[in-house]
N, CA, C and O of each residue as an XYZ file, in Angstrom:
356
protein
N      72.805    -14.435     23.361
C      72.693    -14.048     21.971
C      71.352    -13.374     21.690
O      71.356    -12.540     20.784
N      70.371    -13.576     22.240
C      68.882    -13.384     22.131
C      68.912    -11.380     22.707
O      68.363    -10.444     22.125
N      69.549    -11.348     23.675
C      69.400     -9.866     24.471
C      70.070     -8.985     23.159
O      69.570     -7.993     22.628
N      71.256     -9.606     22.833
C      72.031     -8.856     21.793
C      71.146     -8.563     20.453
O      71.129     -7.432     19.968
N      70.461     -9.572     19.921
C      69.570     -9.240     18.858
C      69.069     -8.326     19.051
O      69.037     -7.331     18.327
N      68.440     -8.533     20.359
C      66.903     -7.475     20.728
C      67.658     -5.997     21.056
O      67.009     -4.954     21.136
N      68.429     -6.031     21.150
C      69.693     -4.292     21.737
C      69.982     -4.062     20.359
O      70.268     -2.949     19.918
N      69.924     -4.924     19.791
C      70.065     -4.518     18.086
C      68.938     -3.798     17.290
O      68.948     -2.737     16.667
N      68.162     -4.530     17.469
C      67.224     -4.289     16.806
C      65.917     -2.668     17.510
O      64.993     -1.967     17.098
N      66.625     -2.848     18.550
C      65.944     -1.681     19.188
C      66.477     -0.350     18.987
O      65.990      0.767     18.815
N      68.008     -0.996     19.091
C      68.489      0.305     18.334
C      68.687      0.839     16.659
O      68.847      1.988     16.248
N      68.610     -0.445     15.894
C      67.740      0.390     14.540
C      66.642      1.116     14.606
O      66.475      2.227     14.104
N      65.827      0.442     15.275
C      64.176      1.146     15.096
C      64.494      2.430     15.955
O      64.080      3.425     15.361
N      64.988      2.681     16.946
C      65.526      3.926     17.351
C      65.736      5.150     16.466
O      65.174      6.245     16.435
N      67.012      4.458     15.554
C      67.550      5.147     14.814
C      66.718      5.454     13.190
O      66.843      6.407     12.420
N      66.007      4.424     13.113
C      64.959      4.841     11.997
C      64.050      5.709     12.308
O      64.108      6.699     11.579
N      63.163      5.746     13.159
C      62.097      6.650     14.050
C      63.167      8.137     14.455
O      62.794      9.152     13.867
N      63.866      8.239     14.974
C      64.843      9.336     14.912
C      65.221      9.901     13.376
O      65.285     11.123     13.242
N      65.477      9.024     12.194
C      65.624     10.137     11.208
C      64.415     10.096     10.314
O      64.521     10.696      9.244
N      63.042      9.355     10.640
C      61.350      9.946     10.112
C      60.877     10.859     10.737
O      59.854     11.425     10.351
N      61.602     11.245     11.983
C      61.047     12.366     12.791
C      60.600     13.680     11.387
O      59.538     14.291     11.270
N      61.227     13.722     10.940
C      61.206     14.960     10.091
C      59.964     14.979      9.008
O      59.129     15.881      8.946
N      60.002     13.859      8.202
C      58.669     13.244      7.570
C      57.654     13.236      8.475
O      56.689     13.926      8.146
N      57.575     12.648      9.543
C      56.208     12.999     10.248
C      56.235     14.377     10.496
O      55.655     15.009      9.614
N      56.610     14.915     11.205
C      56.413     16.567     11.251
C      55.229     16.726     10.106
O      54.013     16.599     10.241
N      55.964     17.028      8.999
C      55.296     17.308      7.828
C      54.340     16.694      7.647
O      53.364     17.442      7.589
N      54.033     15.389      7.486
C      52.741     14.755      7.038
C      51.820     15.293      8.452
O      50.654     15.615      8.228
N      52.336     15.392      9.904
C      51.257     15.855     10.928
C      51.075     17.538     10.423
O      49.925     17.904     10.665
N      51.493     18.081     10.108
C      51.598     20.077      9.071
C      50.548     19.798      8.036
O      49.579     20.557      8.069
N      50.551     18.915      7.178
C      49.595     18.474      6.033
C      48.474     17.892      6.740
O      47.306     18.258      6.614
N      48.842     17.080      7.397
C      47.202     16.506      8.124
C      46.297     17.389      8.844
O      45.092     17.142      8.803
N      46.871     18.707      9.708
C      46.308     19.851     10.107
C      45.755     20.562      9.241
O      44.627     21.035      9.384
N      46.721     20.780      7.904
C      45.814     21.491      6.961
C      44.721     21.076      6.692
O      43.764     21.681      7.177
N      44.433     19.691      5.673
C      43.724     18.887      5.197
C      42.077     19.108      6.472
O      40.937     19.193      6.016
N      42.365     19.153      7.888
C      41.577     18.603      9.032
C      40.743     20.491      9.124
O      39.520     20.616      9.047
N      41.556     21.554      9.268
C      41.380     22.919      9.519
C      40.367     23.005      8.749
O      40.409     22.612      7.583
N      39.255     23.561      9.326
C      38.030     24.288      8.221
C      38.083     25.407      8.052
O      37.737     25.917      6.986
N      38.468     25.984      8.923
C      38.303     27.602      9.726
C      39.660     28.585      8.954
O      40.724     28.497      9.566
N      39.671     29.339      7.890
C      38.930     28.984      6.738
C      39.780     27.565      6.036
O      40.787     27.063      6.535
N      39.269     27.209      5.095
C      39.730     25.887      4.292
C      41.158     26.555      3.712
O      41.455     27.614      3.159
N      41.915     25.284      4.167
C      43.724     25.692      4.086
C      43.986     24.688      2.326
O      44.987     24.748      1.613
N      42.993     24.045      2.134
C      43.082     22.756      1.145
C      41.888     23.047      0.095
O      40.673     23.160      0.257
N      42.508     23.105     -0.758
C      41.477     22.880     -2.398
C      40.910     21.735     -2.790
O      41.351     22.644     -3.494
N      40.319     20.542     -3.153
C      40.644     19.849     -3.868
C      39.087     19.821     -4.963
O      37.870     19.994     -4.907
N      40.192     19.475     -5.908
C      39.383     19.494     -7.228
C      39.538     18.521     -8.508
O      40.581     18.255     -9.106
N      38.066     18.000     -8.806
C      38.440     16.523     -9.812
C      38.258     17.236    -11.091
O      37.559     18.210    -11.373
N      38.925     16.632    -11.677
C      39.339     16.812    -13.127
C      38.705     15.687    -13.930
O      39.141     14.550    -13.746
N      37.519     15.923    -14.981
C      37.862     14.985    -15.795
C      38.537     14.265    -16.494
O      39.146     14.817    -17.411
N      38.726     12.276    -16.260
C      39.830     12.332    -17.070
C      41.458     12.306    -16.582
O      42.386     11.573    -16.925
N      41.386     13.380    -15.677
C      42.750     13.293    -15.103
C      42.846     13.224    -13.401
O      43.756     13.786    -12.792
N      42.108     12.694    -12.943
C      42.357     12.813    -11.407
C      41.490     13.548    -10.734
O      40.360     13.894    -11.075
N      42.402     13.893     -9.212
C      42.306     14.864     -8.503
C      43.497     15.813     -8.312
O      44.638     15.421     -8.065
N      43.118     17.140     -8.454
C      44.025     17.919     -8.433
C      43.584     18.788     -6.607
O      42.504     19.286     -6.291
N      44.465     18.714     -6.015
C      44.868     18.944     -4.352
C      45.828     20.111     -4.545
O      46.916     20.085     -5.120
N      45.262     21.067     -3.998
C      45.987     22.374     -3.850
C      46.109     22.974     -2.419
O      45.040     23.430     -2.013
N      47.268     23.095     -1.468
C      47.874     23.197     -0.173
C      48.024     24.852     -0.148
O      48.394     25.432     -1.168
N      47.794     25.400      0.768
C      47.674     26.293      1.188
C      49.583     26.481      1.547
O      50.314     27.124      0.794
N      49.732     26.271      1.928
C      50.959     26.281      2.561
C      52.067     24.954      2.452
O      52.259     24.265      3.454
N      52.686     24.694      1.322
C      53.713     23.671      0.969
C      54.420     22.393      2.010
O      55.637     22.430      2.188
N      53.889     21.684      2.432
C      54.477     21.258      4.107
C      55.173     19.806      3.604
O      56.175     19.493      4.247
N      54.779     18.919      2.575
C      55.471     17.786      1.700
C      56.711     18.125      0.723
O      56.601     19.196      0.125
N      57.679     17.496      0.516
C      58.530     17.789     -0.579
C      58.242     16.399     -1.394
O      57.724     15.324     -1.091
N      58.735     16.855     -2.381
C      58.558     15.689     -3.549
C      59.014     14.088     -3.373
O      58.473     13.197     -4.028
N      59.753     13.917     -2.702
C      60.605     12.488     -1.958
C      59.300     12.557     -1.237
O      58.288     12.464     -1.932
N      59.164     12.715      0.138
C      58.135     12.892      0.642
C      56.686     12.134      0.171
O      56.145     11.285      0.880
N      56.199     12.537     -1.013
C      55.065     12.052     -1.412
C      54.986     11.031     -2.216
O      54.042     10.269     -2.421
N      57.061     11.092     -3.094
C      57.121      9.601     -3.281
C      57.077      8.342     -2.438
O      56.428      7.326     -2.689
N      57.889      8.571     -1.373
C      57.717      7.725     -0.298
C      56.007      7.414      0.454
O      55.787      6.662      1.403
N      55.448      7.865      0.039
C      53.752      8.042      0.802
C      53.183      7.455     -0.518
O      52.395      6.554     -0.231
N      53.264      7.588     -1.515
C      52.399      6.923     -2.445
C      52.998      5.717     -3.122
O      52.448      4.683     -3.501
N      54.350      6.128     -3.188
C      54.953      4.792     -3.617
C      55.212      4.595     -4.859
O      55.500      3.469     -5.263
N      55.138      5.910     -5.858
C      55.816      5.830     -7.161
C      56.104      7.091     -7.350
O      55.684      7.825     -6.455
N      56.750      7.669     -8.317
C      57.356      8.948     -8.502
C      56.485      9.553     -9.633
O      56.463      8.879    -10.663
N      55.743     10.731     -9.632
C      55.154     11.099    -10.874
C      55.537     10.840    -12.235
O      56.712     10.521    -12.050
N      55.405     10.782    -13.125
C      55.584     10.515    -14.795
C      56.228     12.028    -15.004
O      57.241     12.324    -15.638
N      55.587     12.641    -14.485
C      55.798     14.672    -15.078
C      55.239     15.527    -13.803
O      54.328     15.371    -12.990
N      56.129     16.395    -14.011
C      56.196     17.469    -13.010
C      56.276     18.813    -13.788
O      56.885     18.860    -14.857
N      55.582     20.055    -13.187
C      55.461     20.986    -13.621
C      55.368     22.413    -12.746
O      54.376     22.388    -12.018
N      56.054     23.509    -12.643
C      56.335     24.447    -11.827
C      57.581     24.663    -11.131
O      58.600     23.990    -11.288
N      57.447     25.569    -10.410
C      58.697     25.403     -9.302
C      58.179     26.228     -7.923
O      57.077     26.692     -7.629
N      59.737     26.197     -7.066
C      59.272     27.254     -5.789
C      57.719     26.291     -5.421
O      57.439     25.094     -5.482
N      57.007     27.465     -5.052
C      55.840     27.429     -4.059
C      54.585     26.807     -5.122
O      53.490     26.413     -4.721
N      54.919     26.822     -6.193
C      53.432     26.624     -7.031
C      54.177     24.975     -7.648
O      55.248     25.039     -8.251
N      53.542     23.669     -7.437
C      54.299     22.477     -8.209
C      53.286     21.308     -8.658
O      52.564     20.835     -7.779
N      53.223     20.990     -9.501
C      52.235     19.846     -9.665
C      52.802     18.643    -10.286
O      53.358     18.686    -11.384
N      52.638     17.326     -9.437
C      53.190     16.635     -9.853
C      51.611     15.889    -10.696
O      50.446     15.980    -10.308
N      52.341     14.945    -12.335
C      51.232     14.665    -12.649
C      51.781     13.015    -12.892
O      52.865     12.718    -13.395
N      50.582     11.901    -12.324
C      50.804     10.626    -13.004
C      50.055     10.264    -14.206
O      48.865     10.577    -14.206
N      50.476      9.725    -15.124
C      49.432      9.736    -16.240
C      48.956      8.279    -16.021
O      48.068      7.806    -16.731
């Protein structure tokens, strides 16, 4: 019974790690940006009052994506396509 658990359970984590493949991609695409100096691929800029506002050179997160990474869903969103800002108040 013990081998069967463990053939179980190896093959979830298999199968979980097989469909984050895609999320990591991206967060390792964003972490290159963020890391690149040569020239700076990443903005970031504080706002009084309201945060930090992080501006990407090149879009590599989708919105699920950064819910899943921060762990709540913005309050308001604004833009579309290539230009998007999500805002938490």
């Amino acid at each position: 019974m013990t081998r069967r658990r463990a053939a179980l359970a190896a093959l979830v984590v298999t199968v979980v790690m097989l469909l984050q493949r895609c999320l990591m991609t991206r967060v390792l695409e964003t972490q290159a940006q963020l890391c690149d100096q040569r020239p700076a691929q990443v903005v970031v800029v504080a706002q009084a009052g309201q945060g930090l506002r992080v501006v990407f050179h090149k879009l590599t997160l989708t919105e699920k994506d950064v819910v899943a990474i921060v762990g709540f869903a913005p309050s308001a969103t604004r833009g579309t396509g290539a230009r998007r800002e999500s805002i938490r108040a």
